[in-house]
MISE-66324 format. One record per residue (C-alpha): x, y, z. Coordinates in steps of 0.25 Angstrom, whole numbers, padded with zeros to 4 digits, always signed. Layout:
<lumtors>
XYZ ...
</lumtors>
This chain:
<lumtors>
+0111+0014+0042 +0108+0016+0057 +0120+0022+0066 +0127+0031+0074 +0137+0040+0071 +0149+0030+0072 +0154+0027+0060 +0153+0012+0056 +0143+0003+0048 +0136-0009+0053 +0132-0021+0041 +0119-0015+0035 +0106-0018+0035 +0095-0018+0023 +0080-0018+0023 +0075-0025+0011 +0061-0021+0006 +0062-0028-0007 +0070-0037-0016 +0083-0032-0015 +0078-0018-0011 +0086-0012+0002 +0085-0001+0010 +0098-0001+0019 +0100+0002+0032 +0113+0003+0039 +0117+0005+0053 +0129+0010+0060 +0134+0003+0070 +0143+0006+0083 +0158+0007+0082 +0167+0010+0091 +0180+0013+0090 +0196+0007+0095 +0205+0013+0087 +0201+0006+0071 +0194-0003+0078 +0178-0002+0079 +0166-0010+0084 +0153-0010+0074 +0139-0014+0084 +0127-0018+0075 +0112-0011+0077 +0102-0023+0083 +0091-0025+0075 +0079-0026+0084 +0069-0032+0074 +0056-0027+0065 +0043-0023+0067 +0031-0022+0059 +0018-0016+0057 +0009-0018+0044 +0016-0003+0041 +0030-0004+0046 +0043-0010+0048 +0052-0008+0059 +0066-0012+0061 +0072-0007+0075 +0087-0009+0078 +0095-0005+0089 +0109+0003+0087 +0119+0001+0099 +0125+0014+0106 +0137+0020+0101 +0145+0018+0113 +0139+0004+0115 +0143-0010+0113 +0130-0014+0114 +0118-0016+0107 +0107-0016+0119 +0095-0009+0117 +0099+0004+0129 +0111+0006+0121 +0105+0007+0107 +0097+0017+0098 +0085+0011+0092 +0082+0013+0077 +0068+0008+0071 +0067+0009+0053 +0053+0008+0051 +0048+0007+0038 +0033+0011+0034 +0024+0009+0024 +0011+0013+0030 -0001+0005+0027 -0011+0015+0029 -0026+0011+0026 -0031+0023+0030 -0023+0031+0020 -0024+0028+0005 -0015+0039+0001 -0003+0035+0012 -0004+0021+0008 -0002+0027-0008 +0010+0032-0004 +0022+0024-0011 +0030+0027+0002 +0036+0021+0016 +0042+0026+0027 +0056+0023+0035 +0057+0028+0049 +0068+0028+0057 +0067+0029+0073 +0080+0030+0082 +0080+0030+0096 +0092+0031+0105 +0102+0040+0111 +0114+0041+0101 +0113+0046+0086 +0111+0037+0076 +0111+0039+0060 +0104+0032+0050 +0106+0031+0034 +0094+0025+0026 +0097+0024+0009 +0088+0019-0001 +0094+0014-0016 +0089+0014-0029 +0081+0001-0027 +0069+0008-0022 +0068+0014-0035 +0072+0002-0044 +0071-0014-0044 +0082-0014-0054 +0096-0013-0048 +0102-0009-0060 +0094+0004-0062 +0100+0018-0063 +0092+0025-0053 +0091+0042-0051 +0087+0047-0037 +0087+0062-0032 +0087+0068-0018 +0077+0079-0012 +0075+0087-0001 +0061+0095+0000 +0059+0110-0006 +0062+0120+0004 +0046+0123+0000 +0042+0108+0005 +0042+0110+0019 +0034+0102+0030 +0032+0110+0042 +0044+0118+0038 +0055+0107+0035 +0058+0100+0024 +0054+0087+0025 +0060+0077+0014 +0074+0073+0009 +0070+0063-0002 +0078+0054-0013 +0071+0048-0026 +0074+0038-0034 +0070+0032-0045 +0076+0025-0057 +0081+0032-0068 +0073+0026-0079 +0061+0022-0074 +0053+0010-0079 +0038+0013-0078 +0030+0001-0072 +0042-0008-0070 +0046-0017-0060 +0059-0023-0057 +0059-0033-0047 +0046-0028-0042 +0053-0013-0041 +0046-0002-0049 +0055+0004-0059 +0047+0018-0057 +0046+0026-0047 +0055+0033-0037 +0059+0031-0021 +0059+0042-0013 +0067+0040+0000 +0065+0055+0009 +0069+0058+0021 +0068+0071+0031 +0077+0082+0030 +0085+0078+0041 +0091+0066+0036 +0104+0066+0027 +0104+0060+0013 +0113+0055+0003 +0114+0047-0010 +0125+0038-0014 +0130+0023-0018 +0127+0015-0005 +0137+0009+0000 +0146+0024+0001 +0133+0031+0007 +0131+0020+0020 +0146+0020+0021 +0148+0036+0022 +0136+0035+0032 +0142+0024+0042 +0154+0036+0042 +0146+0047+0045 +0132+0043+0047 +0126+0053+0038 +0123+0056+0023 +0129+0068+0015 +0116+0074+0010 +0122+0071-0006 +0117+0064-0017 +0125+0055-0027 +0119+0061-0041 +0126+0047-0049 +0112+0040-0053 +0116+0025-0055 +0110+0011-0055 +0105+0006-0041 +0116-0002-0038 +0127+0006-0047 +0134+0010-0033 +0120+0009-0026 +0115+0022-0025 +0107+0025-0012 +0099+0036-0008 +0100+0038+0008 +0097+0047+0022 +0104+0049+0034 +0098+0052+0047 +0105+0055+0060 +0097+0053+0075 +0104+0061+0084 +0099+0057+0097 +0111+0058+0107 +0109+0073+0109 +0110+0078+0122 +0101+0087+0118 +0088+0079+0116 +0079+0068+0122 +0076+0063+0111 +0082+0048+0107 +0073+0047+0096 +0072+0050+0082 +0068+0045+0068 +0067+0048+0054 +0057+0045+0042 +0060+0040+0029 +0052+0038+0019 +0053+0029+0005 +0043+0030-0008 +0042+0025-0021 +0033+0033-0030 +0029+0031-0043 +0020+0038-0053 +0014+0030-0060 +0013+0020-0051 +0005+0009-0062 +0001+0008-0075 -0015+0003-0075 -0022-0003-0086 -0037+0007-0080 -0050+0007-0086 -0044+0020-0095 -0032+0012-0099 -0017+0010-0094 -0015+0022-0085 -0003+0025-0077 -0006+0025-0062 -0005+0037-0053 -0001+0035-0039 -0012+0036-0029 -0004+0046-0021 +0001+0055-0031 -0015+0060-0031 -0010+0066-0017 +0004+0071-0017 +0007+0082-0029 +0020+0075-0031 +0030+0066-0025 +0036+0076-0013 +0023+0079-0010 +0021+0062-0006 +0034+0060+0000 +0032+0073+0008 +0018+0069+0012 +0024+0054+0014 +0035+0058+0023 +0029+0068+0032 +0015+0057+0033 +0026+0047+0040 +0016+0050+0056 +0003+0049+0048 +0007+0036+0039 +0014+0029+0051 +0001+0032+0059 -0008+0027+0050 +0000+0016+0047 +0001+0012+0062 -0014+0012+0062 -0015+0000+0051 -0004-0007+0056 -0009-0008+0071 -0022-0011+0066 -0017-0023+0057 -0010-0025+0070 -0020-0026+0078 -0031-0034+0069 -0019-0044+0067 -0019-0047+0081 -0034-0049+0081 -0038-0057+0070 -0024-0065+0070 -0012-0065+0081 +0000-0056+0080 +0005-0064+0068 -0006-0062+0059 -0003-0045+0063 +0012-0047+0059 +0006-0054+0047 -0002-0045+0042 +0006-0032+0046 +0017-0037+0036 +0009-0040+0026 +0002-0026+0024 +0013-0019+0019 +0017-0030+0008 +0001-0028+0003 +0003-0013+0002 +0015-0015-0005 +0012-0019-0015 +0001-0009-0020 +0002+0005-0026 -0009+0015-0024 -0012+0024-0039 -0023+0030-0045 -0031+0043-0038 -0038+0044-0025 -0051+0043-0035 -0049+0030-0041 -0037+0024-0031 -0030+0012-0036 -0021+0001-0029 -0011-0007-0037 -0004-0019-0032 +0007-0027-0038 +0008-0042-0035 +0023-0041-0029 +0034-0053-0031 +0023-0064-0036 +0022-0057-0050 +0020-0044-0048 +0005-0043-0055 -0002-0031-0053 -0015-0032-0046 -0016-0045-0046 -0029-0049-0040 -0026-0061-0033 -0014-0052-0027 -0025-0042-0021 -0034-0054-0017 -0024-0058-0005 -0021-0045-0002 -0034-0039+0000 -0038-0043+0013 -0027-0033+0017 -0033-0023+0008 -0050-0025+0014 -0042-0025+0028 -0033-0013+0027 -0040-0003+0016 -0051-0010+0007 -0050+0003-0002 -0037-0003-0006 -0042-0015-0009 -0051-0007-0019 -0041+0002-0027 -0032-0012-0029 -0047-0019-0036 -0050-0005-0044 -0039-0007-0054 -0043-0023-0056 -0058-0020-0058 -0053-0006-0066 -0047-0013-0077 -0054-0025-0077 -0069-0016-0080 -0062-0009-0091 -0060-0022-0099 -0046-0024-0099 -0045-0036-0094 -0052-0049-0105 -0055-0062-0096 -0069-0062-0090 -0063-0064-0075 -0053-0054-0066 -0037-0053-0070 -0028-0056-0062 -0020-0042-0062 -0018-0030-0067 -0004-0034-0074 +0007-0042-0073 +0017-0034-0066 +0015-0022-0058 +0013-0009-0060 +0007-0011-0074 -0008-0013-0073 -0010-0017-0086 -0020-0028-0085 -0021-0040-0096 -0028-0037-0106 -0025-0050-0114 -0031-0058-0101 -0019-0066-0098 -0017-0063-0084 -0015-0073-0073 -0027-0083-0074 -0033-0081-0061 -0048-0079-0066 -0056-0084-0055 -0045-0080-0044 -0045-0066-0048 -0060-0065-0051 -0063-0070-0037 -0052-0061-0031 -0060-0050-0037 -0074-0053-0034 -0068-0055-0018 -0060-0042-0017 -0072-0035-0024 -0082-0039-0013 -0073-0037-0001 -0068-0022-0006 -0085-0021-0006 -0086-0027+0008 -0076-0016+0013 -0085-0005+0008 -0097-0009+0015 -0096-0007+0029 -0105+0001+0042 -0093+0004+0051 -0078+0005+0052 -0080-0008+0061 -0086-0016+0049 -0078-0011+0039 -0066-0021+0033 -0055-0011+0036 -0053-0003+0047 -0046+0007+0040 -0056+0009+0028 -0067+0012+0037 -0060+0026+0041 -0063+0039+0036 -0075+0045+0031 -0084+0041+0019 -0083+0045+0005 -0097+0045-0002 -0095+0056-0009 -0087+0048-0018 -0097+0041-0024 -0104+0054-0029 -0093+0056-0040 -0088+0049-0053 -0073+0056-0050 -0068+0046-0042 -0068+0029-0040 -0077+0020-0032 -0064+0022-0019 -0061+0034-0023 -0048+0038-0010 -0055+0049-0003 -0043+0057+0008 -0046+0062+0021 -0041+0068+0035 -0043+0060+0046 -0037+0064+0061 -0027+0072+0053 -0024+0063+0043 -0024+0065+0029 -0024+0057+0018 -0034+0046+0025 -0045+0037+0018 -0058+0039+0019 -0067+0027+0022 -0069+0014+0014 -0084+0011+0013 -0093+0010+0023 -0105+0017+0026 -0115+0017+0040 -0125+0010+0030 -0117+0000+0022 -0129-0004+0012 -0127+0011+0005 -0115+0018+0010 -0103+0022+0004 -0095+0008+0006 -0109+0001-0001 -0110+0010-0011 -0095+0011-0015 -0095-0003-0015 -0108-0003-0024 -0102+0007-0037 -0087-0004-0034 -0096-0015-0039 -0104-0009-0048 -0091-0003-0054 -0085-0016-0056 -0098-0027-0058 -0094-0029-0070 -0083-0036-0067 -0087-0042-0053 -0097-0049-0060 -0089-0052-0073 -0079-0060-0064 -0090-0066-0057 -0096-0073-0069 -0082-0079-0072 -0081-0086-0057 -0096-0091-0058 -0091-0098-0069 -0076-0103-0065 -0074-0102-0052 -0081-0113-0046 -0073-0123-0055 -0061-0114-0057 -0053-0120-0069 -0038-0120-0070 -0033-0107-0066 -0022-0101-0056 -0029-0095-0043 -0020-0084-0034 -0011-0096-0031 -0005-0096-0044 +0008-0101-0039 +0002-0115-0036 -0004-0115-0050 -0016-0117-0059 -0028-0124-0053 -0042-0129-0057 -0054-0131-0047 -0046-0122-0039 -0054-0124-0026 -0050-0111-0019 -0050-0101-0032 -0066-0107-0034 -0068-0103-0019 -0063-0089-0024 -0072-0088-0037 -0085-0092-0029 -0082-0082-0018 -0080-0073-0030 -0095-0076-0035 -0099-0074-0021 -0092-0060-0019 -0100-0056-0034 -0112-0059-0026 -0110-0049-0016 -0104-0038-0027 -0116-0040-0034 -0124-0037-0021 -0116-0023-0019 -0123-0018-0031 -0137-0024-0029 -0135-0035-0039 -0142-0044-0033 -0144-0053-0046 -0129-0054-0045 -0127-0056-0032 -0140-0068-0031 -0133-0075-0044 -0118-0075-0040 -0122-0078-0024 -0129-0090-0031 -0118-0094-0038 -0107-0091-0028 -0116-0100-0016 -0117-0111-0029 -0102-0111-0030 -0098-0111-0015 -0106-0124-0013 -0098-0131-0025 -0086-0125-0020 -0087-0132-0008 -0090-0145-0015 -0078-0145-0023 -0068-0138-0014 -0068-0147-0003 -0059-0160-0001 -0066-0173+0000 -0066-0174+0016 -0072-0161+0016 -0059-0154+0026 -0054-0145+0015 -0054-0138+0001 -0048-0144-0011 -0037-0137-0020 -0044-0140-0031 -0058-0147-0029 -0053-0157-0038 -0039-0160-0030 -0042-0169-0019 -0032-0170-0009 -0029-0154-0010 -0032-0144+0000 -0032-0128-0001 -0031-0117+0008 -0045-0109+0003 -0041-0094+0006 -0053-0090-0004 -0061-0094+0008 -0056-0080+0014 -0064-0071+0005 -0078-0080+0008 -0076-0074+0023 -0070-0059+0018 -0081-0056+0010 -0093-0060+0019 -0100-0074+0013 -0096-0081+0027 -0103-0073+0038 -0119-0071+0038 -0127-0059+0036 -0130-0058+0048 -0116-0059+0054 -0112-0047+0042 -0108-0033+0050 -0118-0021+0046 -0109-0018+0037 -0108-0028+0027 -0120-0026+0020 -0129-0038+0012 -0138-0034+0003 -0139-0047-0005 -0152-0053-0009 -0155-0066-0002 -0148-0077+0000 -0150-0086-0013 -0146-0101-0013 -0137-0107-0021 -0141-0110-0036 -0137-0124-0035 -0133-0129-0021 -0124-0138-0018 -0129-0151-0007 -0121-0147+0004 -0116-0157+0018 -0129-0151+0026 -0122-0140+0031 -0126-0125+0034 -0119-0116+0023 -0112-0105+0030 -0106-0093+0022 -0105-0093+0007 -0093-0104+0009 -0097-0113+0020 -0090-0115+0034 -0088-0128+0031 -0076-0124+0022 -0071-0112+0031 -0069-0124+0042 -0063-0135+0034 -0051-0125+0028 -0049-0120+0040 -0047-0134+0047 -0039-0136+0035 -0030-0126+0035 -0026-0131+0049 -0023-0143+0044 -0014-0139+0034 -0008-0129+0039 +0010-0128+0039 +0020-0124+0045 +0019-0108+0041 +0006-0108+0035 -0008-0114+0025 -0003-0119+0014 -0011-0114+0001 -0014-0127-0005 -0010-0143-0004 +0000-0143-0015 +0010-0133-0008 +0013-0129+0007 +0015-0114+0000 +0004-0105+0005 +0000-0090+0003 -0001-0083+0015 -0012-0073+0010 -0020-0086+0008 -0017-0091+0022 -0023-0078+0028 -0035-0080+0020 -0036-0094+0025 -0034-0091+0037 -0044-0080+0038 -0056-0090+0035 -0051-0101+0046 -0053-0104+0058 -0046-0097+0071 -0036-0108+0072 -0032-0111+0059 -0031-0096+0056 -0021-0096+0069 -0013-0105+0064 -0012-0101+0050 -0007-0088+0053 +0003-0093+0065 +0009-0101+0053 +0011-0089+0045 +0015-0082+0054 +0027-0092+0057 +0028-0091+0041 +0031-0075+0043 +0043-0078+0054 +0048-0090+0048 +0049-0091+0034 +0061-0091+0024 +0054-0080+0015 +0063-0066+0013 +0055-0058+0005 +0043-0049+0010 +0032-0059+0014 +0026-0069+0005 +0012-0075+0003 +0016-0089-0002 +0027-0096+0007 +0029-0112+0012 +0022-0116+0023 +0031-0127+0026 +0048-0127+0027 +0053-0112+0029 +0040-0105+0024 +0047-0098+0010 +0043-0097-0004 +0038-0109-0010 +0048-0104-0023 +0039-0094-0027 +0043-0079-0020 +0031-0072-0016 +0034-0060-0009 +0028-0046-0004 +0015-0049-0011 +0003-0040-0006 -0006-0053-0004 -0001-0052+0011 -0014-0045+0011 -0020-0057+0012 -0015-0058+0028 -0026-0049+0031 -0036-0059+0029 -0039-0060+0042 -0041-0045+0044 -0049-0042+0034 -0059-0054+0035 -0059-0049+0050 -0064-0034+0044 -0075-0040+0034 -0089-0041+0034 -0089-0030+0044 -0079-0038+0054 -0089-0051+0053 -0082-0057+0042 -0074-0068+0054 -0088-0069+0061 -0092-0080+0050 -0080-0087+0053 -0082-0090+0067 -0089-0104+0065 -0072-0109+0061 -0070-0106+0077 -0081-0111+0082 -0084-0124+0076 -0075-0136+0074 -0066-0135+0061 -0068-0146+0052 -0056-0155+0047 -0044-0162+0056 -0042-0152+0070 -0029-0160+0074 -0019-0149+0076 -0010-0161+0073 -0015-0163+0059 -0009-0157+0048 -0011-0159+0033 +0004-0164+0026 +0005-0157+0015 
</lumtors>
């Protein structure tokens, strides 16, 4: 509710967050009165604005003594809401918590009424839930005032580890304010009415617990803005609020000493819960500052590598990655857990964390590794049976309890090659010479922590605080080292192999012998079904081998590395034999399926991790220590022409001439049986094509993003044809938005070279159709 001090209610307004979550906000408008008579003017919403950290909505309220609405006779109010991504700070990005700030600037007073109900506690509507109210202990003091009014809620029988339409049914909100603002608690519809009298709350509490919807009970503050005062200059003013949802535990995990009930990462910081909503609250300068770092950063890389649509793109899509994590375990051994939102709601799916993980290598690559260390954790201690890598951690989130029957999703040699990938490109991110070569800005910050490795007590990452320019609670650095062959980042990245060869190579061994000819199985794409000689999934496996190659290398296995780079160089060759259409302008489905075509996004990861630049083009940085080249063990006749990379050029240019061709209204279809796509696939595409093709693709989503008919929180699978909605499956706030990073990470990798060995798409004549005119039916 935003108003003066007249007394009458203009229609409301919600922001929905989720589902049929609400959080309401009314506003009061103008009346003036004849008699009975009186007129009602409405606030003028002005629009949102957006950063990768914020939302804000400004609106403009008209003058009391005004018929109009114009702007120099109205008093401005901006809610912004911030969740702050802050790469630099592990601990602040732990917190379960956001921010709501209101701004007013005008001449005449204005109040405003913010309530939360019990839905922020409870997916279940008919729930009884139980809330209290606190105000800090006179001994709680911050610079000598008390600094907290805050309400909990929580159901009143909790269900441990349950969701209901993918709502925890554990866990309290906790909604504070300062000391300044008014509260009260009550059934809805009495509290926004007796505030649109007297435009404040009564500081009382309704003691009746009762369902959420049994005469809506709603939790609520008040503030009042008094900026008519003759008294002051100041026309100026805001308030902070701040929302959490905290659990304890926060998962149940399946670990190498058994099922265990996760901890959350921050309550190793803060001795209890007023200690974090203290520190939350009063860290609102610091948060927003850091946060403002990343977002104008993302910002301002967007622009660079893309246009100020692939900004807008990817500053939406970090929240929604975030999202859908939760930090637990100890700043020894960190752990990041992610639930696979409105798909199915698995828990660390792998091919989930695949698509995000670009945003992960780009924005904190330590991430990246406490989201591996449960999947590598559980899998080492023998809890999982089939010879290749699962496909999650459970089959609905937050219960980590793997499959020890085997009989998980049958992904084997997506998530085996998803695995090898991740595993090679977290070990990339380790081994750099200068902040300017390392894959994430952010992670080359702060000061070394060799000291680490001297002790048993603590993991491989272990999260090591410090104070920076005043700032507590602040990262110290990824990797990296001023002689990258034997410093920190090399030898870090030396024990994390050796930790897991075991398995790295056990996978390996399963893509050697089924991944050039995948048989019958589902890939990522499981929506589009089952598949066999699945062209793109064998590109996966044999960049797989290839990644095993380089692993092996870390640890000076060079046996290993000479007998999978032989294999992998093998496979490739075949590959390109089988993968591509009889006229030779583009890749098959299947290498059976003539007449098919497929967008091949596992292209992507041949460029991310290195194979396609030359040693000589490598930063410093990115260190080879590799034998010899060695040859293929049984080469494949080629057409005559140079072999470039570990997949040739030839098939970065045909795609990518392809891709234009085929390109709709609103984007790349995935394949030739749908004109669905996946636009964490298209970003991947796109990464690896030429200038123009990537331009357009990404003008064409971008015109996806202003125009379509979806109503949920962004989507990874739409139509690219008719109003650009769900092709009747709902896809919604998923965290493989991640995968719009692409083209920022590959910018970072290799020590910034990683686009260098794909300037020959620019610079020579793209095979394939060039008529802009042509286009591909579909």
């Amino acid at each position: 509710m935003l108003g003066y001090s007249s007394r009458s209610l203009t229609p409301a307004q919600s922001i929905h967050y989720w589902a049929d979550l609400t959080t309401r906000f009314f506003r009061k408008g103008q009346t003036i009165v004849y008699g009975k008579s009186y007129v009602v003017s409405y606030p003028t919403y002005l629009g949102a604005h957006y950063d990768a950290s914020t939302t804000n909505l400004t609106y403009l309220i008209p003058h009391p003594s005004s018929n109009s609405s114009q702007p120099v006779n109205s008093l401005r109010v901006i809610l912004s809401f911030l969740s702050p991504i802050t790469p630099t700070s592990t601990l602040r990005q732990s917190l379960p918590a956001s921010y709501l700030n209101v701004e007013v600037e005008g001449d005449f007073d204005v109040d405003i009424y913010i309530d939360l109900n019990g839905l922020w506690a409870t997916g279940d509507r008919g729930s009884k839930v139980y809330w209290e109210f606190a105000e800090p202990r006179s001994s709680r003091r911050h610079n000598g005032r008390r600094i907290l009014k805050t309400w909990t809620v929580r159901k009143d029988v909790e269900q441990l580890f349950t969701e209901w339409n993918d709502r925890a049914e554990w866990g309290s909100m906790h909604f504070s304010g300062p000391p300044s603002v008014h509260h009260q608690s009550g059934t809805s519809a009495v509290l926004r009415q007796q505030f649109a009298r007297n435009g404040t709350l009564l500081d009382n509490i309704d003691h009746s617990f009762r369902r959420v919807m049994d005469q809506e009970p709603v939790f609520a503050f008040s503030k009042s803005f008094q900026l008519s005062s003759k008294y002051t200059n100041n026309r100026s003013d805001s308030v902070v609020f701040t929302i959490a949802h905290t659990q304890d535990p926060v998962t149940q995990f399946a670990s190498a000493r058994g099922l265990t009930l996760m901890k959350p990462l921050w309550a190793s910081w803060f001795r209890d819960l007023d200690s974090l909503l203290s520190f939350h609250y009063t860290d609102f300068q610091t948060a927003s500052r850091l946060a403002s770092n990343y977002s104008d950063q993302v910002t301002a890389d967007g622009l660079q590598s893309g246009s100020t649509d692939y900004a807008d793109i990817v500053s939406l899509a970090a929240r929604q990655v975030m999202g859908a994590t939760s930090f637990a375990g100890t700043p020894d051994e960190p752990i990041l857990f992610l639930k696979e939102i409105s798909s199915n709601g698995n828990m660390q799916t792998v091919d989930v964390i695949f698509p995000a993980f670009p945003f992960f290598l780009y924005t904190n690559p330590r991430w990246l590794a406490y989201l591996l260390e449960p999947l590598l954790e559980h899998q080492l201690s023998g809890q999982y049976p089939n010879q290749y890598s699962l496909h999650d951690l459970g089959s609905h989130f937050p219960n980590a309890t793997g499959h020890p029957d085997g009989r998980d999703e049958y992904m084997p040699v997506e998530e085996c090659g998803n695995m090898l990938i991740m595993g090679l490109a977290l070990v990339n991110s380790l081994i750099y010479d200068t902040p300017a070569a390392s894959g994430s800005l952010w992670a080359s910050l702060g000061s070394g922590s060799g000291d680490d490795m001297k002790t048993n007590s603590a993991g491989i990452f272990p999260l090591r605080q410090e104070v920076r320019e005043g700032i507590f609670g602040l990262d110290g650095q990824w990797g990296g080292s001023s002689c990258p062959e034997d410093g920190d980042g090399a030898k870090k990245a030396k024990r994390w192999v050796s930790k897991g060869y075991k398995i790295w190579k056990q996978w390996t061994r399963y893509l050697v012998e089924f991944s050039l000819i995948p048989a019958t199985q589902l890939s990522t794409d499981d929506f589009a079904g089952w598949l066999a000689n699945h062209t793109n999934l064998a590109l996966k496996g044999i960049i797989g081998i290839k990644a095993m190659s380089e692993l092996a290398r870390v640890i000076g296995n060079y046996e290993d590395e000479k007998y999978y780079k032989n294999i992998s160089s093998t496979y490739i060759e075949k590959w390109e034999e089988y993968a591509i259409s009889r006229d030779g302008t583009h890749a098959k489905l299947a290498y059976t399926w003539y007449g098919s075509w497929t967008t091949i996004y596992n292209l992507f990861a041949d460029s991310l991790l290195c194979f396609h630049i030359s040693t000589d083009a490598m930063s410093p940085g990115r260190i080879r220590l590799s034998q010899e080249d060695q040859k293929p063990i049984d080469p494949v006749p080629g057409d005559g022409k140079k072999k470039t990379g570990f997949v040739s050029d030839r098939i970065y240019r045909i795609q990518s001439a392809w891709y234009h061709n085929v390109l709709q209204r609103y984007g790349l279809p995935l394949d030739s049986r749908h004109l669905y796509t996946k636009s964490d696939w298209e970003f991947f595409a796109a990464a690896v094509a030429s200038e123009r093709t990537r331009s357009e693709i990404l003008t064409n989503v971008a015109t996806w993003v202003n125009e379509t008919t979806t109503d949920r929180p962004l989507t990874d699978l739409y139509d690219t044809e008719g109003t650009g909605g769900y092709p009747g499956i709902t896809f919604f706030a998923r965290p493989v938005v991640g995968g719009h990073f692409a083209f920022l990470a590959l910018e970072r990798a290799c020590g910034g070279h990683a686009t260098e060995g794909l300037e020959f798409l620019n610079q020579d004549k793209e095979e394939g159709p060039q008529d802009p005119s042509f286009r591909t039916e579909l």
